[in-house]
C-alpha positions as CSV (number, residue, x, y, z in Angstrom):
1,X,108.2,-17.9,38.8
2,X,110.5,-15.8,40.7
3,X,113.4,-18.7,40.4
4,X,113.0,-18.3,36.5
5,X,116.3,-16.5,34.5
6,X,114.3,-14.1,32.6
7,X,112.6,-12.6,35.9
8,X,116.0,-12.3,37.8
9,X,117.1,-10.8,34.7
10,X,114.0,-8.2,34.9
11,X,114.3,-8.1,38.5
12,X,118.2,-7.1,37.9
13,X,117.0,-4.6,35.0
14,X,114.8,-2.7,37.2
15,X,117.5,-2.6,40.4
16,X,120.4,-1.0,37.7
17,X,118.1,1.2,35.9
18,X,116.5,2.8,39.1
19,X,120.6,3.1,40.6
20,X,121.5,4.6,37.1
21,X,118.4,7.0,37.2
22,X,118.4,8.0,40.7
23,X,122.5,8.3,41.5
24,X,123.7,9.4,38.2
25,X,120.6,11.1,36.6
26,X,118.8,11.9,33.9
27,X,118.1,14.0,31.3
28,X,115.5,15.8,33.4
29,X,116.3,18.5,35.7
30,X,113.6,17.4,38.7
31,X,115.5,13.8,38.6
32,X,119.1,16.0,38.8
33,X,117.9,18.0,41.6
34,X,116.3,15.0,43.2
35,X,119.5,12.6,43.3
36,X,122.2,15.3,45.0
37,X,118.9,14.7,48.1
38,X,118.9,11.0,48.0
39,X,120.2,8.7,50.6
40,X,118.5,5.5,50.1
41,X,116.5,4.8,47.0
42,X,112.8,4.4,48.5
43,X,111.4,1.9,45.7
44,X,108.2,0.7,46.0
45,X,107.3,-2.6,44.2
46,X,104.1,-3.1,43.5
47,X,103.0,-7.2,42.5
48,X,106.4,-7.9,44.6
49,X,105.3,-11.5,45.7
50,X,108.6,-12.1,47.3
51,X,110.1,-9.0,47.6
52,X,113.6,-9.8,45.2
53,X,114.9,-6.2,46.2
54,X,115.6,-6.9,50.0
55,X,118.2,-9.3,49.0
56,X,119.6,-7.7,45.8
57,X,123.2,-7.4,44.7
58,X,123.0,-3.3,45.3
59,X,119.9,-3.6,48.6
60,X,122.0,-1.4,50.9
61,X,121.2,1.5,48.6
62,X,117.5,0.3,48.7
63,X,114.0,1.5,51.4
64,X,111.5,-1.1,49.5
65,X,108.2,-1.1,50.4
66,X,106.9,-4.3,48.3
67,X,103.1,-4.9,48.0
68,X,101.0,-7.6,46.5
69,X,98.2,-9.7,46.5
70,X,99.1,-12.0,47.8
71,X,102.7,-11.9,49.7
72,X,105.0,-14.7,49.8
73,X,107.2,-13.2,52.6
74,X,106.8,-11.4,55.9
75,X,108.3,-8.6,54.0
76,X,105.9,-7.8,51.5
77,X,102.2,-5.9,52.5
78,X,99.1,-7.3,51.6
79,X,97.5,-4.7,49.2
80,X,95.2,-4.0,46.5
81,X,96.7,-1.6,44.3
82,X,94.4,-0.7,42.3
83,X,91.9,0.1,46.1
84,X,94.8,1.8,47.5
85,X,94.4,5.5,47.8
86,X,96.9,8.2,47.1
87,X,97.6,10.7,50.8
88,X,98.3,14.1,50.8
89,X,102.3,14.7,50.3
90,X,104.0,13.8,53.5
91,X,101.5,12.1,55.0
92,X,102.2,8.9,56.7
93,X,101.4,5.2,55.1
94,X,97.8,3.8,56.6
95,X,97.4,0.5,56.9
96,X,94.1,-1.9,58.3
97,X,95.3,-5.1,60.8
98,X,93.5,-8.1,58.9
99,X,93.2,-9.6,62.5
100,X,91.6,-6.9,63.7
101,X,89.5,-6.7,61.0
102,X,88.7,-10.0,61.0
103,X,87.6,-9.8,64.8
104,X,85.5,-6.4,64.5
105,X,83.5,-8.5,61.5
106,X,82.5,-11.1,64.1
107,X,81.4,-8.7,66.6
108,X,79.9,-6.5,64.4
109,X,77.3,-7.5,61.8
110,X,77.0,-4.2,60.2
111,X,80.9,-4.7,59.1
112,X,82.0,-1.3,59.9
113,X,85.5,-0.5,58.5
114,X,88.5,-1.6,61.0
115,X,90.9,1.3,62.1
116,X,93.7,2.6,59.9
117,X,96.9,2.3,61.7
118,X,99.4,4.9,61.0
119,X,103.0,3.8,59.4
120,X,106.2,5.6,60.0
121,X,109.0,6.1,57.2
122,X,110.6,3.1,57.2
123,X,107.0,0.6,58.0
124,X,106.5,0.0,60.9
125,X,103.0,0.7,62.7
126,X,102.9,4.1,65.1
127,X,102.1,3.4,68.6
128,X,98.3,4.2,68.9
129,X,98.6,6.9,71.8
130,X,101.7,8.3,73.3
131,X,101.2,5.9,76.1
132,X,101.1,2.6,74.7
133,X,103.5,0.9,73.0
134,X,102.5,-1.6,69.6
135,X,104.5,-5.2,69.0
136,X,105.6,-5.7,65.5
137,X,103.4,-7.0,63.5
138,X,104.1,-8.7,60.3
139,X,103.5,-6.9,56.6
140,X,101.6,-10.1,55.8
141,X,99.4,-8.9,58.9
142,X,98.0,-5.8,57.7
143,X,96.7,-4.2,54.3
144,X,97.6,-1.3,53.1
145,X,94.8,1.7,52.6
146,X,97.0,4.4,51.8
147,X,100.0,5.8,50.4
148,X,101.4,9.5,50.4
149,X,101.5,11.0,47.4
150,X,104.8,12.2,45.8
151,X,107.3,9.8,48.3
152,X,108.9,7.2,46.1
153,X,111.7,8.0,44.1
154,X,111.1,4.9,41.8
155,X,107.8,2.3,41.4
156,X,108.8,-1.3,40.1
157,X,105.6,-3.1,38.3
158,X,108.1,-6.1,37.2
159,X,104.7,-8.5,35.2
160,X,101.9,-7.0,37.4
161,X,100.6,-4.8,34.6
162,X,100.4,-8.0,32.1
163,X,97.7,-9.2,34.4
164,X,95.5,-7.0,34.4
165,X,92.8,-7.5,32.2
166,X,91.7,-3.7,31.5
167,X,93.7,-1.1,29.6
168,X,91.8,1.2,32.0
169,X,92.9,-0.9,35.1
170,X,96.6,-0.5,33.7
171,X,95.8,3.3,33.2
172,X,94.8,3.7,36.3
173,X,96.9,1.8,38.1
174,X,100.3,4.0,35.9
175,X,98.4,6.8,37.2
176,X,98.4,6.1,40.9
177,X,102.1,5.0,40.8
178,X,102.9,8.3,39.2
179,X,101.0,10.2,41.7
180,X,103.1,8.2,44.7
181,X,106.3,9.6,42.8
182,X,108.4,12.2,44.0
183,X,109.2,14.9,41.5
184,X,111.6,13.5,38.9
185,X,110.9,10.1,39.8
186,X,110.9,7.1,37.6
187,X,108.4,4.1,36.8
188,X,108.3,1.6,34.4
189,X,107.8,-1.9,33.6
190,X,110.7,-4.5,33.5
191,X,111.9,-4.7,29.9
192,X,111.5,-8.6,29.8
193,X,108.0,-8.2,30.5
């Protein structure tokens, strides 16, 4: 679907509107204050698929952290939106390796949760100690358990509400991204939705 006109359109829709909101500003005096502190735009895309943002027209002025069911690229997380759970502000991104959960399953009939590993700003997995040092490991490779609260200056949901087949599961799901917002940031659901 991602090849089809009207979702490049959306796709380009959602990458003006959050340049317009978060360089130039808004109405709103939070969004104002917020774009004199912004470098990069941190966007988080939730239903990303194939992460479209990462090789946008403008994606030098773009952090992206793209989430989904089920990713289509190395680039987007694995993650449950709806299961994800909101951090304290300035917290760090958790995330659970599906190998490693996978493995501790087998050894472990009593399927104890696997280990959160702790995300730096721009994604990539903290070392586990001081000591030892962690290969990169791909998005696709681990699930995201939590987000911190109030570090996104914009939240793309190009189609992912639509699927949803719940006005409560879209309420709560508007609620979260909100929530993952900084102050004055923006949300919203491409227009050719």
């Amino acid at each position: 679907m991602g090849e089809k006109a009207w979702v490049k359109a959306g796709n380009e829709w959602i990458e003006s509107t959050a340049l317009k909101y978060c360089r130039i500003g808004s109405k709103d005096t939070a969004a104002t204050e917020l774009n004199s502190t912004i470098e990069k735009i941190r966007l988080l895309d939730v239903g990303s698929c194939y992460n479209p943002f990462e090789s946008c027209s403008n994606a030098s002025a773009f952090t992206v952290t793209a989430l989904d069911l089920c990713p289509a690229k190395d680039s987007v997380f694995l993650c449950d939106f709806l299961k994800v759970s909101v951090g304290e502000a300035g917290s760090t991104m958790n995330v659970r390796l599906i190998q490693q959960q996978k493995e501790e399953e087998k050894e472990d009939s009593s399927n104890f949760p696997s280990k959160a590993r702790r995300m730096d700003d721009d994604g990539r997995r903290l070392p586990m100690d001081a000591e030892k040092r962690v290969d990169a490991v791909l998005n696709r490779e681990q699930e995201i358990v939590s987000l911190p609260a109030s570090s996104f200056d914009a939240v793309a949901m190009s189609l992912v509400l639509s699927y949803l087949p719940d006005p409560a599961q879209r309420h709560e799901m508007l609620c979260k991204a909100r929530a993952l917002l900084r102050p004055g940031g923006m949300y919203g659901e491409s227009k050719y939705s």
